[in-house]
N, C-alpha and C positions, 0 to 999 in steps of 0.2 A: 504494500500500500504506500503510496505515496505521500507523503505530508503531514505523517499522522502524531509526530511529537506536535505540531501547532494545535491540532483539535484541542488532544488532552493541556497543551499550555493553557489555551485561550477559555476553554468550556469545560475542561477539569476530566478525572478521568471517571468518573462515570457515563460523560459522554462519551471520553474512547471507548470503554468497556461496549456500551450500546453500539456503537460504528462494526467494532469487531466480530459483534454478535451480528451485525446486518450484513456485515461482508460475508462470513458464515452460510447465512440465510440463501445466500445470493448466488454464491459459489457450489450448493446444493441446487437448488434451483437451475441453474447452469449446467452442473455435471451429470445428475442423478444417483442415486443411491450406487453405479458400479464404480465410482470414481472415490479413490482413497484419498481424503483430504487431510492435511497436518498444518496445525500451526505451529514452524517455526521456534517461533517467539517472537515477542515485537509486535510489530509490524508485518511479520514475511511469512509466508504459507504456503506450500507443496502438493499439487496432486497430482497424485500417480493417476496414469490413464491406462487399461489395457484392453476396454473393450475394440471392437472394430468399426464402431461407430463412432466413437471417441477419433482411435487414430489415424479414420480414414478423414479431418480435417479437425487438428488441433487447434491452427489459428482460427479455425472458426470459432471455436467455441470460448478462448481466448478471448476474440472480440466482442462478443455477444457479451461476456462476463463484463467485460467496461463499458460497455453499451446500458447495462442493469446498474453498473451500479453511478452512472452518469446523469441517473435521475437524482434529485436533489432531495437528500434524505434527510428527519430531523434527528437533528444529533441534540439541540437543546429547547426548552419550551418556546416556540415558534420561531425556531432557527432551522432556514434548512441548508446544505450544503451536498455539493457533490463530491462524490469519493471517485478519486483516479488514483490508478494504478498502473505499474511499470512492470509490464510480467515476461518472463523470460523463460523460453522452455526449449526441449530438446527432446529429443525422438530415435528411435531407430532401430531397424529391422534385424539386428544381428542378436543374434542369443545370446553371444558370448560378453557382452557391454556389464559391466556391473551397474550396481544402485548409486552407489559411491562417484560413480564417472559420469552419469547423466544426472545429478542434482549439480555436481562442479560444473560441468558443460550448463546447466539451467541457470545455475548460477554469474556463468557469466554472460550469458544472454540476457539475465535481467539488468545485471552493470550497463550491457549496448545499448537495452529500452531506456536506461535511463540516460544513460548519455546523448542520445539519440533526444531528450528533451521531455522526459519522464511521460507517463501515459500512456506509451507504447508497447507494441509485443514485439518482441523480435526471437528466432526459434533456431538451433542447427537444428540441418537436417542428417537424421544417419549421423551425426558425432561427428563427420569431417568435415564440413563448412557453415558458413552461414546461411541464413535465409531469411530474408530481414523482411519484415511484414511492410 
């Protein structure tokens, strides 16, 4: 998530708490019950995708998730705001890839989203290049 020390600065963290719980919300909603979601900690959150409806279009699904959560949510009594996010993921068909190698490889696809001017997805594909949404 993107910018989520200001929330909790400005609105205190029970509103983070609330945001996080709506990103949650959102991120289900988005993935479906076969998608293994983790938070992290923070701010940052992990899902594993292995149906084939899932990884016949990650970025789809990617986008659709900042598209949800682009509506303007309230985070405090009659405050609303939009939650964006920098996501970065990675994929690939080979068996042999560990866990360990494709959260690093997601890992640093979310650094490119961000650099790239946060609110972005950007994905390798297969572990050996980029694919920048």
């Amino acid at each position: 998530m993107d910018d989520f020390k200001p929330i909790n600065d400005q609105y205190g963290h029970g509103a983070g708490d609330k945001v996080l719980k709506h990103l949650a919300l959102m991120m289900r909603k988005v993935f479906g019950s076969k998608a293994l979601l983790v938070r992290l900690g923070g701010d940052e959150f992990a899902v594993l995708l292995n149906s084939a409806q899932h990884l016949a279009s990650p970025e789809f699904y990617a986008a659709a998730l900042q598209q949800m959560l682009a509506c303007p949510f309230e985070v405090a009594n009659k405050v609303f705001i939009p939650i964006h996010s920098s996501i970065g993921g990675c994929y690939s068909a080979a068996k042999e890839i560990s866990l360990d190698d494709l959260m690093h490889k997601a890992d640093i696809a979310m650094y490119q989203a961000k650099r790239q001017g946060k609110n972005q997805v950007y994905f390798f594909n297969d572990v050996n290049g980029p694919e920048a949404e």
